[in-house]
N, C-alpha and C positions, 0 to 999 in steps of 0.2 A: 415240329413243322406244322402251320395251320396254314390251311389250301381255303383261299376264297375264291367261288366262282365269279366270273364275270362276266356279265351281261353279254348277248350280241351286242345289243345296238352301242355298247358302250365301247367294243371293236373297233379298231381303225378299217377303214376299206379300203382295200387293195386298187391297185390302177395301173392298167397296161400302159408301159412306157414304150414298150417297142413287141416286136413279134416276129420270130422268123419266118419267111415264107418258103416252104417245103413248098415243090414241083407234085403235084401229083395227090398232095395228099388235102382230104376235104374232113377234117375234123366233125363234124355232124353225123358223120357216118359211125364213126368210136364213138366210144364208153368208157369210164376204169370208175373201178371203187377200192374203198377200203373197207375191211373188214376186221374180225377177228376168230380166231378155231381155237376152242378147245384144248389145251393138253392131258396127255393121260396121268399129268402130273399128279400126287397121292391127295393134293390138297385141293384141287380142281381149281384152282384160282388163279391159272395162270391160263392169260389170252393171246395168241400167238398172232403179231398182228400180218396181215394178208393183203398184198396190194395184183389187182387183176383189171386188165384190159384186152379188149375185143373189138367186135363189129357189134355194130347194134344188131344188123340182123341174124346175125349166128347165133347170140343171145338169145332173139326172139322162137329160132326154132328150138334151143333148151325148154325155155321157157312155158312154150306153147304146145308142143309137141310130144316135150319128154325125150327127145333125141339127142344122144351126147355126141361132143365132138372131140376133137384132137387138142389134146391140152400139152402148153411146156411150162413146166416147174422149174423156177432156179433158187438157188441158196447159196451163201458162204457162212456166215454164224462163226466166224474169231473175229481173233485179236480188238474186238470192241468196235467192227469197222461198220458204217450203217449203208445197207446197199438201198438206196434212193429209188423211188421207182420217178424217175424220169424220162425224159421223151427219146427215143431211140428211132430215128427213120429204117435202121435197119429191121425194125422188128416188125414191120409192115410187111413187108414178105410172109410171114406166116400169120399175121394176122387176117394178107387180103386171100388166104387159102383158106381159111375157116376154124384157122386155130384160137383159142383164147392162150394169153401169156399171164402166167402168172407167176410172183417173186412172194417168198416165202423169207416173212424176217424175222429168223428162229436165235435162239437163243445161242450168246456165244459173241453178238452183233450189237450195238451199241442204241438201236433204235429208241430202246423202251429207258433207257440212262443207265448209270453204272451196274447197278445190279443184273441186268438182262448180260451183263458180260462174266461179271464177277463171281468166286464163289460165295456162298453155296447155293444161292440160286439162279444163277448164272449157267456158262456154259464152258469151266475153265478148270486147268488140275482133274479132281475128282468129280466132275460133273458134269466133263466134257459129253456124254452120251445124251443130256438133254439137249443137241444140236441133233442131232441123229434124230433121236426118237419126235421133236419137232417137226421137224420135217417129212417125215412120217405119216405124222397125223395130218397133218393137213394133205396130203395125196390121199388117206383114207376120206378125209371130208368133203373133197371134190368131186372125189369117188361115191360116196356112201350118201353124204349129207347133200352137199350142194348137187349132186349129180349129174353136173356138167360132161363129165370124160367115163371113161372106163378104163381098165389097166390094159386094154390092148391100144387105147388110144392115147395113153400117158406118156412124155418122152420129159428126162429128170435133163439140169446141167449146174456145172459148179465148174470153179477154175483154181488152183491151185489150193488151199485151204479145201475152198469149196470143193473141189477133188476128191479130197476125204469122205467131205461131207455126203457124195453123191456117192463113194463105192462102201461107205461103212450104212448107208441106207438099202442099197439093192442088195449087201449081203442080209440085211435083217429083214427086207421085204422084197424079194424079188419079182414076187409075184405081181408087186403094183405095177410096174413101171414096163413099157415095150422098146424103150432104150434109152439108153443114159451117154451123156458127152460127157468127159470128165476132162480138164484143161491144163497141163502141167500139172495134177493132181500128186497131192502129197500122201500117197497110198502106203509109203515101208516106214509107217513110226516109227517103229520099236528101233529096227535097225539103221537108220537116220539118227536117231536123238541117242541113243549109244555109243556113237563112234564123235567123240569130242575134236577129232581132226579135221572135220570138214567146218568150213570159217562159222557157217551162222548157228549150229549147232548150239553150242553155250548159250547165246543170245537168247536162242526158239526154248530151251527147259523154264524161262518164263510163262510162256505158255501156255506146256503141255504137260511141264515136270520133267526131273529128273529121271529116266529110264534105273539108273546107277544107284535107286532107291528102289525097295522093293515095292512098295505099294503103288509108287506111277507104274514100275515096269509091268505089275499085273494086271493093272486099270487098263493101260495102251494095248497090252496083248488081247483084252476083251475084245478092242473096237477095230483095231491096226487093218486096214483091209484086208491088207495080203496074206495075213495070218487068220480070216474070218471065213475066205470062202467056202461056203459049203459042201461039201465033201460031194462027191456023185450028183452034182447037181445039175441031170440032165432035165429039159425044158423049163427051169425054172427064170434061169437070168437072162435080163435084157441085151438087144443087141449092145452091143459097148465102142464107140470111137475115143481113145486114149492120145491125147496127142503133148508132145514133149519138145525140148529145144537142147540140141546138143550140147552149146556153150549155159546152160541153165544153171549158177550158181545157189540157188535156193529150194530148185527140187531136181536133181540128177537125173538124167534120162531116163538111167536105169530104172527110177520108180515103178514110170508107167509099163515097161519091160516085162518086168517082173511080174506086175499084176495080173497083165495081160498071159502071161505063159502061163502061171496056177489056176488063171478064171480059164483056159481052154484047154488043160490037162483034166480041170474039175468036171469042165459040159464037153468031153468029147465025145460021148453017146448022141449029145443036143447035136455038134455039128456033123458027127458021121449019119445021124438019120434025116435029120434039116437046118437046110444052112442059109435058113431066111434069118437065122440071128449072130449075125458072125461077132465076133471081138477080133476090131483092127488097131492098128497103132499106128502113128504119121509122127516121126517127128523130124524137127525141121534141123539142118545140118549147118544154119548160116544164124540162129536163134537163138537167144537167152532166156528169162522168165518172161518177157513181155510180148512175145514175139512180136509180127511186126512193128516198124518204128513207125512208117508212111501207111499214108493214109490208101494208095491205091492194094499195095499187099493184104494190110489187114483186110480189107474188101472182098482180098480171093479169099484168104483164110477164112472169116465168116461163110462165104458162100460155100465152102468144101464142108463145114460144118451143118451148116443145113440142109446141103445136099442130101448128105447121108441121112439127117433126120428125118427129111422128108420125104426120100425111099423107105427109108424103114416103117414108118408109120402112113404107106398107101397113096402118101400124098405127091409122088413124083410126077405125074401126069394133069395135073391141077394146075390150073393157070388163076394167077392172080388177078382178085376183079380189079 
């Protein structure tokens, strides 16, 4: 394959054909970039790409001051799927409080082309953990390098996959993170991808492998959340909102159940001494994987999700500018 660069100017230029107009919101005021972080990858060659948006002027007190703020990280990193950083009005809400949003597109994900999904540099089979450990690191570089946030002001989120990906991270690094959303989260590998009775099962050992093989079964038992959490792990993990859908044909309610009852048998010294970091569970009785269908439910659903995050991380008393 021989890669020729080409020119700007030789570029086609882009042209606004149309623009929607958002009530309320004054684009001059944001910012977003793209970037790239480091892996602790062995060959160091691997750039994890970073896409982050803010207020200008929240920016400017990092910037100028050295003051971090309230940062939210999200991720999915499977099945090859590329999460976009596009325009969301809901994300203005924590933007007009002072938070920066940032989307982490770690390996596993489709962004970088087939190989960023694929093995063995990828994040699939036997090397699913470079979704994990990307993820990772870049909450260490926001942290450490960029030092925008700090880990009391870091709140993690992932939805289903990303689920995984959000509780097999706060068991490897609990310390970064002051709470994590995880969304129909796919947290009981081992014993999910085992039991070939349940319909998408067969299907998912694409994915993830064969459990019924030794070498997936011990790879998944490394990462599996519910088999990870760290023993007596009193003040280390973040508060946790778990939320599921009874009718959920591709991640059983019980997942998040389960997780949720070993992560607070693991921290019941954290809640019998402080119970500023609780692990809740919500799940919905009328719901499948996608919860809502309409658009005004999903609305509540989001705002229940933020709510919580934004008590947890101080910011509940903050009014949006």
């Amino acid at each position: 394959i021989v890669r020729f660069p080409i020119p700007r100017a030789f570029l086609p230029r882009r042209t606004v054909l149309k623009e929607q107009v958002v009530p309320g919101y004054d684009k001059s005021q944001y910012a977003c970039e793209r970037t790239t972080v480091k892996s602790r990858d062995s060959t160091g060659s691997v750039d994890i790409p970073v896409s982050i948006v803010y207020r200008k002027d929240v920016m400017e007190r990092v910037e100028l001051s050295g003051e971090t703020v309230p940062a939210h990280l999200y991720g999915y990193g499977s099945y090859g799927a590329c999460m976009e950083a596009s325009f969301r009005n809901t994300r203005r809400t924590l933007l007009d409080r002072g938070m920066v949003y940032v989307i982490a597109h770690v390996r596993g994900g489709g962004e970088m082309g087939r190989n960023w999904y694929e093995a063995p540099h990828g994040a699939k089979y036997l090397c699913k953990k470079n979704t994990f450990n990307d993820f990772i690191d870049v909450a260490n570089w926001l942290i450490k390098d960029r030092n925008i946030t700090s880990p009391n002001q870091l709140s993690c989120e992932g939805r289903s996959a990303g689920g995984l990906l959000i509780g097999a991270a706060i068991n490897q690094a609990p310390e970064l993170f002051r709470m994590a959303l995880l969304g129909v989260p796919f947290v009981d590998v081992v014993c999910t991808m085992v039991d070939a009775s349940i319909p998408l099962t067969i299907v998912e050992w694409e994915e993830w492998g064969n459990p019924n093989e030794e070498k997936y079964f011990q790879y998944m038992m490394e990462y599996s959340p519910t088999n990870n959490i760290k023993k007596n792990a009193s003040g280390n993990y973040p508060a946790c909102l778990l939320t599921g859908g009874l009718h959920d044909p591709r991640v059983q309610y019980w997942e998040p159940a389960k997780y949720a009852a070993e992560l607070r048998y693991q921290t019941q010294a954290q809640a019998d001494n402080n119970n500023s970091r609780p692990t809740c569970v919500k799940i919905d009785m009328t719901a499948g994987h996608f919860s809502a269908s309409d658009r005004y439910k999903y609305l509540k659903e989001l705002a229940f999700d933020y709510a919580f995050l934004l008590d947890q991380l101080g910011l509940y008393d903050s009014k949006a500018k």
